[in-house]
N, C-alpha and C positions, 0 to 999 in steps of 0.2 A: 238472445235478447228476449224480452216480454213478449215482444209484440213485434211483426216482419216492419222494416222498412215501408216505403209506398214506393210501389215500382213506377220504372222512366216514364210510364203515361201518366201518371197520377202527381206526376212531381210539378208544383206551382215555378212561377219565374222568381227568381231569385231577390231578394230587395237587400237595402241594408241593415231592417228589423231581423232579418232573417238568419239566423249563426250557419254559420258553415257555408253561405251560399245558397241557402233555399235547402237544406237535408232536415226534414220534414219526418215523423211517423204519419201512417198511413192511417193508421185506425188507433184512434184512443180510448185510453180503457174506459171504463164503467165507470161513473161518475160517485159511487162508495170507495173502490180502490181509487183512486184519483184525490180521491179526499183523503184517505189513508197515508198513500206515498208523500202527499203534501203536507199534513199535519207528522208526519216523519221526519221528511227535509227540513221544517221548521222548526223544527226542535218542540214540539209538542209530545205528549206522552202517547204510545199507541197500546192499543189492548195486547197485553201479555197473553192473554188464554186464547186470542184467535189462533187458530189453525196455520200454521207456517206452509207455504208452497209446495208441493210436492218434488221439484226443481229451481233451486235458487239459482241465478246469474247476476255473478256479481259485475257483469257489467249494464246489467240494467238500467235506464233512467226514466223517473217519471215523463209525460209528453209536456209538461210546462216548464220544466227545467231544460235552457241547453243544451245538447249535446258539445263535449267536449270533442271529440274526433267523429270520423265514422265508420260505420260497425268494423268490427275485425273479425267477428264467427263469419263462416263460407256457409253461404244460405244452402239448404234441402235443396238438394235436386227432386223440384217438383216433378209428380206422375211417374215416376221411378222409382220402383219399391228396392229396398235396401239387399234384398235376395238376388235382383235383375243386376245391382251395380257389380256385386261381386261375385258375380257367374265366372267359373273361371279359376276364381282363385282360392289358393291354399287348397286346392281339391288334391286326395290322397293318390299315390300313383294306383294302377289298376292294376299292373306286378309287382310285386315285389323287389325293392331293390339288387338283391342276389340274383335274379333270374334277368339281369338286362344284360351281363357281359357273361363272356364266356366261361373265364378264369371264375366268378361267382359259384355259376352253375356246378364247376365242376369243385368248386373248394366245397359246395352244399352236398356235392354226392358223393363226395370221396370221404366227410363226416360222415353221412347215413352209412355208408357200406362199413367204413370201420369199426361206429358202433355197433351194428347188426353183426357184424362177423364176429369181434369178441365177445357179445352177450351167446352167440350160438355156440362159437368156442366155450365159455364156461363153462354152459349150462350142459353140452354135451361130454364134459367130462364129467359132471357130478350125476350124470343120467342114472347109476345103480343107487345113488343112495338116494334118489328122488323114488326109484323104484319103492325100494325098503318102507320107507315113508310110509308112502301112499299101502301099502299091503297090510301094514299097522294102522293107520287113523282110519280106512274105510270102514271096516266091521264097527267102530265105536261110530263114524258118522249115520250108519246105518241107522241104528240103535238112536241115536241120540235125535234122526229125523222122525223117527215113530213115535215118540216119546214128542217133539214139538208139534205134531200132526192132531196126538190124542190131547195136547193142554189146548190147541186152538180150537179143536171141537169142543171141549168141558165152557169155552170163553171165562176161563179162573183168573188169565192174566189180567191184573189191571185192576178187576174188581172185586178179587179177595181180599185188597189191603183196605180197598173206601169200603167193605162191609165191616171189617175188622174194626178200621176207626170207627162207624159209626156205633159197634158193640160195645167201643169202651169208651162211646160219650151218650151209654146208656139208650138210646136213640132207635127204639124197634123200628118206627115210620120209614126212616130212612135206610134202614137194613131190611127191610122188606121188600119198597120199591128198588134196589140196588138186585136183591136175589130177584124179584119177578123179569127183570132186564137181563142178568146172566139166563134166565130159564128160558127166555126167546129168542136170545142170542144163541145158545148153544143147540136149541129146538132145529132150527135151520141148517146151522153147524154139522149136524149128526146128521144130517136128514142129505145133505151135501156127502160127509163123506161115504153114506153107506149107498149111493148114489154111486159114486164114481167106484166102490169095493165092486159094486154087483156089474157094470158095465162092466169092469178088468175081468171077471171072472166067466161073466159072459164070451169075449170072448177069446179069453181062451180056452174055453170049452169047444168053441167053433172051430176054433186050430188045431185043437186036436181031432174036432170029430171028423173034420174036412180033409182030417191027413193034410194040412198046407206045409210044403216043405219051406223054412225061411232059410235064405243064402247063410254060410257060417260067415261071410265077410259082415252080415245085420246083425249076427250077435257079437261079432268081436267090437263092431265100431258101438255098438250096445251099451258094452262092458269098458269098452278105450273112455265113455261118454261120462259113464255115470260113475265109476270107481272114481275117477280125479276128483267128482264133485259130492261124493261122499267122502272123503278121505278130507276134502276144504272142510265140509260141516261138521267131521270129527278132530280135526286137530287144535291144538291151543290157542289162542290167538296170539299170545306169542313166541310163537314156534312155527315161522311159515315152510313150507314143503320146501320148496326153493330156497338158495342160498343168494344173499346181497351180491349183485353184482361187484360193487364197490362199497367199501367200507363208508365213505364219506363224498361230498357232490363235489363230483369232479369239476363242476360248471356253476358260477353262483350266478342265475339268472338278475340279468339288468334290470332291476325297475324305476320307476319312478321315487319310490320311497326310499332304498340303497342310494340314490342319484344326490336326496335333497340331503339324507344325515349325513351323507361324506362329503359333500359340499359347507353343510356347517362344522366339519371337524377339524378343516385344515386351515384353521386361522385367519379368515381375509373377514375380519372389522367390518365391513358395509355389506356383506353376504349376514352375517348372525343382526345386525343391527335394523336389513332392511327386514326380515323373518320374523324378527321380534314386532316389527311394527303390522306387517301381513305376510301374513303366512303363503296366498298365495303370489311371493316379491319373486319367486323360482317357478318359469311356468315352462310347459313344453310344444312347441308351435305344433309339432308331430308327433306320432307315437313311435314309441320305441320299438326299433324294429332290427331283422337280421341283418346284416349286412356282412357278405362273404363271411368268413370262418367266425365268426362274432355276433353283438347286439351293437346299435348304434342309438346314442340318446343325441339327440340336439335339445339346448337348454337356453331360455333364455333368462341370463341372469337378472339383476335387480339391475335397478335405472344407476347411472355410476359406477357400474363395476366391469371392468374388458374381461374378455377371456385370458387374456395374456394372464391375470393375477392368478387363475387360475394354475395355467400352462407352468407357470413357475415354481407351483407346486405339488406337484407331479409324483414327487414321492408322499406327500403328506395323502392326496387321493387314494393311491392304493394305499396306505396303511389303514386307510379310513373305511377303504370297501376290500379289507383283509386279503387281497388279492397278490399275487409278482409283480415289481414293477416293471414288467417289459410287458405284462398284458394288460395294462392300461395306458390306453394313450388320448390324450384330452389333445385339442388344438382351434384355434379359430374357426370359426364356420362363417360361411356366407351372407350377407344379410346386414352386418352392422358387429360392430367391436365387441359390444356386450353380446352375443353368440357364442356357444360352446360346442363345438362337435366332442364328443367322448365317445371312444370307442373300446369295448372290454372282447377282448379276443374267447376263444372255449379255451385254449390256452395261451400260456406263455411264450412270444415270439421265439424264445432259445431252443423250442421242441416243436417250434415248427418247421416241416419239409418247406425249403425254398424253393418254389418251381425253376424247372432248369431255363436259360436264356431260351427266348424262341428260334432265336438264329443260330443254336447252335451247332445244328447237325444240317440244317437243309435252308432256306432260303434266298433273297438278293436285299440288296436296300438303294435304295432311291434319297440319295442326301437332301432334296428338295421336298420330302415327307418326312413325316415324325417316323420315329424307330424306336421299339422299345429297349428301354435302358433299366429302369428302376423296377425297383418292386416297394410295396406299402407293408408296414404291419398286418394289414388288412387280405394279403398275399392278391394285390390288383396291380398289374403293371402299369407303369408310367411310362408313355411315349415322351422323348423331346425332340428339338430339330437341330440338326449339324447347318446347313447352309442359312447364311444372315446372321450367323453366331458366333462368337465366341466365349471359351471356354473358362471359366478358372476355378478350380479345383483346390480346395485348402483343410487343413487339419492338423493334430500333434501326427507322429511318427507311430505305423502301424493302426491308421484308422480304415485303410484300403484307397488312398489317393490312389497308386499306381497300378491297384486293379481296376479302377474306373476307367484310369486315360486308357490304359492299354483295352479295355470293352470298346471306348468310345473307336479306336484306330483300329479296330478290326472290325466294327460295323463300318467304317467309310471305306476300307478295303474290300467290298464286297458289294460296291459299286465300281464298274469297270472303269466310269470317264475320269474317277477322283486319283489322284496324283499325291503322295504321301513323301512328305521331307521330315525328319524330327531327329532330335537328340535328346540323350538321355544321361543328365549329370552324377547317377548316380555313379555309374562304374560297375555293375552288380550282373550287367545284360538282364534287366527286366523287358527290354522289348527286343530282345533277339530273333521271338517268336515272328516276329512284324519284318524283321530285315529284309526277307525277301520278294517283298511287297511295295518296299521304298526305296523312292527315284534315289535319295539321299538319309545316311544314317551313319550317328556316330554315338558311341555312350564313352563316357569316362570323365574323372574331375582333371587331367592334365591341361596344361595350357593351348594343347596343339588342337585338342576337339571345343573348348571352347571359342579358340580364334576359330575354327569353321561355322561353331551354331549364330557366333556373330557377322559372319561374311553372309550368312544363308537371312538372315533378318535385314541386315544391308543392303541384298539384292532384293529380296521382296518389296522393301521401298521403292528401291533407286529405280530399280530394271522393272518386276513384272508388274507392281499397281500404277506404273506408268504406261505401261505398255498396252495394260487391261484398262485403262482408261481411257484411252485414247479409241481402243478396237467397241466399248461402250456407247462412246459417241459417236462412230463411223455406223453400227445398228442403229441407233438411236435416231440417227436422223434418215435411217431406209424404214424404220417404223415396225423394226424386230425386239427393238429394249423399252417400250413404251414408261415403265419407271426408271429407266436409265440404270438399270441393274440386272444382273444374270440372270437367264432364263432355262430351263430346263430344255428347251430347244436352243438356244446357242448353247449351252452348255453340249450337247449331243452332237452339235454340228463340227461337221470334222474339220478341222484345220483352225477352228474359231479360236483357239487359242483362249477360250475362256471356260477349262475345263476345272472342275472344284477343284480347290488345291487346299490338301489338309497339312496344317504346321503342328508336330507336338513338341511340346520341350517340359519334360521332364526333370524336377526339381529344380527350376527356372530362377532360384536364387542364388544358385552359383554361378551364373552368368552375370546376372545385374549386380550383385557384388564384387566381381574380378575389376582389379584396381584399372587394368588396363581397358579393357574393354565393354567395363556395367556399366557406365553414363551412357554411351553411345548406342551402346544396345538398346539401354531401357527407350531412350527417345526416339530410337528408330520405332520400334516396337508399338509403342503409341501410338504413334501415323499409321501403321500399319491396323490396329485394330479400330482407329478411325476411317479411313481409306477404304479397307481391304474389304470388308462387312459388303458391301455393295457389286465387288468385282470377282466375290468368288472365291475368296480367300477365308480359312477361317483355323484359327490359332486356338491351340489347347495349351495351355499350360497348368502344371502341377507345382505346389512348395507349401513351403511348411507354413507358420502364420507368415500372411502377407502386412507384414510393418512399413515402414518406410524406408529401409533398411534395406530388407530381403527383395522389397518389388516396389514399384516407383505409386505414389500414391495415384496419379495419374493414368495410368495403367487399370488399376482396382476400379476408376471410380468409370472406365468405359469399355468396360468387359459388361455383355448384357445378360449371359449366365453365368451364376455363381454356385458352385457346391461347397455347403460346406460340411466335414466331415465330424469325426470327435472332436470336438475344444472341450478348454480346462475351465472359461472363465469369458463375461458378457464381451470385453475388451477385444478377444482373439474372432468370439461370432459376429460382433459386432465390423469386424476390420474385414471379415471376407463376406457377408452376406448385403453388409451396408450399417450404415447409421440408423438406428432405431429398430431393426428387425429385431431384437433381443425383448425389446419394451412391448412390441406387437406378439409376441407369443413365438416363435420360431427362434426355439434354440436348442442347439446341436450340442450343449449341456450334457444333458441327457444322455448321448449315445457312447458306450464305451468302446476302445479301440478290441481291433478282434485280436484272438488268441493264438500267436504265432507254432505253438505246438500242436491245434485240433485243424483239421485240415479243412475242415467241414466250416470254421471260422475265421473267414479273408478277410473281416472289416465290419464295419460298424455302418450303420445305416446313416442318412443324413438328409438334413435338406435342403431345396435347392429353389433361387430365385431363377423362375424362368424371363 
């Protein structure tokens, strides 16, 4: 506004002359603007050539006119300087993002050592013909610095061309005072170099008269010092000693300006349209920084536009900043919708070494803690949590579902108290590995192993989330289950009977489809992942897209992690991740199923609601 308000002391009593109750300015302007704003309001003519405000608000009103509402600007925080209010914030980290986790640090030194070993490899095989080189351009460097040594004592450079022009614009005056300026320039010049001839010579007169012996290691390193840097001042400039590492940059660094043209190349209408209106509509809260094997840009788009629109084009980005598309990966950032995290890898995900599982040669796991499971483009693990959860697992055929369950049942096998029941509908023994580890296990599509995976989801209802119900409330009221749910000491406590119990069922749509037994399953099933969540119980299943068909809609919508793996299309991400997660930018689109002939290629990356 013009002018503050009148604060709560200054405020009169209220009348009925008064609009709003008594809501009063406090100080009224100058009785010229006053005349002004009122010959304005009135529709009088005001002067065109005065000075306009330095700040207009257009919710301004003169002090004789009433106010219509009141104010809606949020006054200054007076005596608090604007530096004071935002102490704190947006401050840069102090390390570097790759330097806070481990996996970072070690992706940053495993690049430095790689680079440094193949440029030393190179360069150590072309060592004889860098020799050759240098044995040829030294004598011309020689030569060619004595020759730049006597043109800077003559001082010819520079002002034999301005004596020359002023010779052929006739002009002695100025060809005069130009040659008097070379003759005192070059006075000193000469006077310098025959200066530092007669020291040199000096002494080595001295060294020889004093017989000083110098170590032959002072004239190799001598000779190792000054041949390279004569052999640089004698050779072509284009013809360097050295041979290119790499033909071409392995790495196109991230910037700011690659970030904003490939942003206007991949089509999204309100990105070129807000750009055209200002240029700065694309700004970057942060600087562009490393982040593990990569650059990381966070971007804040133009007002109207999600990252999602981005996210969705994904191939259009990398075509735009010339790059693979598996070493670009753009996704929502924290903050608000219009957010972009973009990340461009040194390379291509396909030629990256996947670090190996951390558990896979030595550790324990504690299902009451996060475990790591995933790994990122960005090669940082992702921890999730087995207890409070369950699982479901989705994709086309060959995206690596049944390598996930089967990580996921061998990190809860590796907890002593966890108890492991599962079947596996394929028939193929993908979790044969597991059998000897579980209380109960059956694989196959015959009738006889599905009637058991359905007796085994039957007792989980009827018998044990009754039973762990009841043994809940019997704690619960000695004041061991304080949220009336499994505790990592009743789970330890021997005989508690409420020790983790992990269920997996593998391709779990051949169950819920079996004419005889898929209704009754699937509804038991649901109780169970409603119920069971609390008492210790937690269900993994795997299938193909989860339709309403293949898995009960009910089922999908109270399963509280979701993977999902390769899909073809929004309809298949949309059906295992949720409703709307395709529109939010998370889609598994993107990822392709892995390649059942390269060993090294079990599946496709994916994402997951936790």
């Amino acid at each position: 506004m013009t002018w503050p308000p009148s604060e709560p002391d200054d405020q009169r009593a209220p009348s009925a002359s008064t609009p709003l109750g008594g809501f009063a300015w406090s100080d009224p302007p100058a009785e010229n603007d006053q005349a002004a704003e009122s010959a304005g309001s009135a529709g009088h003519p005001v002067d065109q050539g005065a000075p306009e405000d330095a700040f207009h608000d257009r919710e301004s009103l003169p002090a004789d006119q009433p106010a219509i509402g009141p104010p809606v600007d949020r006054p200054d925080d007076d005596g608090v300087t604007p530096d004071r209010l935002q102490t704190g914030r947006g401050r840069a980290p102090i390390l570097p993002s790759w330097t806070r986790t481990r996996a970072g640090r070690r992706a940053m030194l495993a690049w430095w050592v790689m680079d440094a070993g193949y440029a030393l490899g190179y360069h150590t095989v072309r060592l004889p013909k860098y020799v050759a080189k240098t044995v040829v351009y030294a004598p011309i460097g020689l030569a060619s610095s004595i020759a730049r040594v006597l043109r800077w004592a003559t001082a010819e450079q520079g002002n034999r061309e301005l004596r020359q022009a002023a010779a052929d614009r006739n002009d002695p005056a100025t060809w005069l005072r130009l040659d008097k300026q070379r003759e005192r320039q070059s006075r000193w010049r000469w006077s310098v170099l025959l200066l530092a001839a007669l020291l040199s010579g000096a002494t080595v007169a001295a060294v020889l008269a004093l017989e000083v012996r110098i170590p032959d290691e002072a004239w190799w390193a001598l000779l190792g010092v000054s041949v390279p840097l004569l052999a640089r001042a004698g050779r072509p400039e284009d013809k360097p000693i050295t041979d290119r590492v790499s033909s071409g940059p392995r790495y196109r660094k991230l910037t700011a300006e690659l970030v904003r043209r490939a942003l206007l190349s991949i089509g999204v209408g309100a990105i070129n349209q807000a750009v055209a209106k200002d240029q700065h509509a694309i700004s970057f809260p942060t600087d562009i920084h490393r982040d593990g094997p990569g650059h990381l840009a966070i971007v804040d788009l133009p007002y109207g536009v999600d990252a999602a629109a981005v996210v969705a084009r994904r191939v259009n980005l990398a075509s735009a900043m010339r790059l693979p598309l598996d070493q670009v990966w753009p996704e929502p950032a924290q903050g608000h919708p219009g957010r972009l995290a973009l990340w461009v890898g040194y390379q291509p995900a396909s030629k990256m070494q996947t670090p190996p599982w951390p558990l896979l040669k030595s550790g324990s796991v504690d299902v009451f803690t996060s475990l790591p499971i995933f790994i990122t483009p960005r090669m940082e693990t992702v921890n999730a949590m087995l207890i409070f959860r369950n699982w479901l697992i989705g994709g086309q055929p060959g995206s690596g579902k049944t390598f996930l369950l089967r990580l996921l049942v061998l990190a809860a096998s590796l907890d002593a108290r966890a108890e492991i029941r599962g079947y596996s509908f394929k028939g193929v023994g993908d979790f044969a590995v597991v059998e000897p580890v579980c209380a109960e296990y059956g694989d196959g599509q015959d009738d006889a192993t599905i009637a058991k995976a359905a007796a085994l989801i039957k007792w989980l209802y009827h018998t044990e989330c009754q039973q762990r119900a009841a043994k809940i409330a019997h704690f619960h009221a000695l004041g061991m289950a304080p949220e009336n749910k499994v505790t990592p000491e009743l789970a330890s406590r021997k005989g508690s009977g409420l020790h983790p119990l992990v269920v997996f069922l593998s391709e779990v749509q051949e169950l819920f489809q079996h004419p005889e037994y898929g209704a009754e399953a699937g509804e038991l099933c649901e109780k169970v992942i409603k119920l069971g969540r609390a008492l210790g119980i937690i269900l993994l299943l795997d299938t193909q897209i989860p339709d309403k068909d293949s898995l009960p809609p009910k089922i999908t919508r109270n399963v509280n992690t979701r993977v999902c793996m390769s899909v073809r299309d929004q309809v298949a991400n949309d059906m295992i991740l949720g409703t709307g997660m395709y529109k939010a930018g998370y889609r598994a689109t993107v990822f392709e199923p892995g390649n059942d002939t390269d060993s090294g290629d079990a599946g496709s990356v994916s994402y997951t609601q936790l």
